[in-house]
C-alpha positions, 0 to 999 in steps of 0.5 A, a space after each residue: 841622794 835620792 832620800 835627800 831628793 825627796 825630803 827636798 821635794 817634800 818641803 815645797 808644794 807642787 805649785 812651787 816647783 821650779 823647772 829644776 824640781 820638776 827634772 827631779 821628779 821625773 829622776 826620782 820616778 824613773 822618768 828620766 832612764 825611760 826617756 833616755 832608754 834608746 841611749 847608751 851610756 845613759 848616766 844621771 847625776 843628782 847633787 843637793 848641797 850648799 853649793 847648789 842643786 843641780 842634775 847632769 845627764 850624760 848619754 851618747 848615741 853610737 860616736 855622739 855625746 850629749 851633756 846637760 847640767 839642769 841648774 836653778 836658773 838655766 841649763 847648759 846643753 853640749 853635744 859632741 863627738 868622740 875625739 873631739 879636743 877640749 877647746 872645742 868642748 868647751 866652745 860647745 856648751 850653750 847656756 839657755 833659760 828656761 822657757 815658760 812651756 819647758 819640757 824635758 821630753 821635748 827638749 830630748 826630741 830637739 837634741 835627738 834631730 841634732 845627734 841624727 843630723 850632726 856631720 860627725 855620725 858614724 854608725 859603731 854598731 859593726 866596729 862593737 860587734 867586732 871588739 866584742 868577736 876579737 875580746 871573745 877569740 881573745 879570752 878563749 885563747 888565753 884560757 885555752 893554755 890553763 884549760 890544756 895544762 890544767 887538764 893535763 896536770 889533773 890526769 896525771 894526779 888523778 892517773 899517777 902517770 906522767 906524759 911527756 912532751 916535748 919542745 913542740 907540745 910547748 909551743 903548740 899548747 902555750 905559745 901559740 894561743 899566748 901569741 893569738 890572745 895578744 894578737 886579738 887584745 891588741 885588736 880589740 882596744 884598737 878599735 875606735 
């Protein structure tokens, strides 16, 4: 795509630039991952067709979203929180032309007040730290059975002597940390 952009860019002198042209040379150096870097879930998505040229940005900061479709003529700008329903998306979007002095950078600025100011913020930072912490306490005790008979299956090779356990050996190697990874995985999706 970027190739594409490029030979698009090339055709037109830089006087001739729309706004939307302009947008695509701020995508093709990198301009646009840097004004956005603060973000995540940062995405960009250029087309060049038939149909049209446009250029999405999506990115969200903790539970707010945000997304922009650049077209020729005018762009649309959403910014949502998550778990919103689709009726009220859709009620959200906002078709605007381009103003004379238009400015990516300066735009980011104006729907940067938004997100902070938007009735909805929620800090996720704690509520990630521990979907990841409940994840980690997931695999571990998942691994922890494999890791245990494993081991266990490799000495008794490696020795040719045989162990014998019992019911609770069982229990205690493979049902136990089976039931904790649940218990943890469970957790972790849940988490919103």
């Amino acid at each position: 795509m970027k190739r594409k952009i490029e030979n698009y860019l090339n055709s037109k002198d830089k006087n001739e630039y729309s706004n939307l042209d302009k947008i695509f040379e701020l995508y093709l150096s990198g301009d646009i991952k840097n004004l956005l870097s603060k973000y995540a879930g940062v995405g960009v998505y250029p087309t060049i067709n038939k149909l049209g040229k446009t250029i999405q940005l999506n990115y969200n900061y903790h539970n707010i979203y945000v997304i922009i479709d650049f077209f020729e003529d005018k762009y649309n700008v959403v910014v949502y929180h998550a778990g919103i329903n689709a009726e009220d998306l859709e009620k959200l979007f906002i078709d605007n032309e381009y103003p004379n002095d238009f400015n990516l950078e300066k735009l980011i600025k104006e729907l940067d007040e938004k997100i902070k100011n938007h009735p909805k913020l929620k800090d996720t930072t704690l509520i990630e730290k521990k979907k990841k912490t409940y994840s980690l306490i997931a695999w571990i005790s998942l691994c922890l059975p494999i890791l245990i008979c494993g081991s266990i299956a490799l000495y008794c090779v490696i020795t040719e002597n045989s162990i014998k356990g019992n019911i609770w050996w069982g229990i205690l190697f493979i049902v136990i940390p089976l039931i904790i990874w649940f218990i943890f995985d469970v957790k972790s999706k849940r988490l919103k």
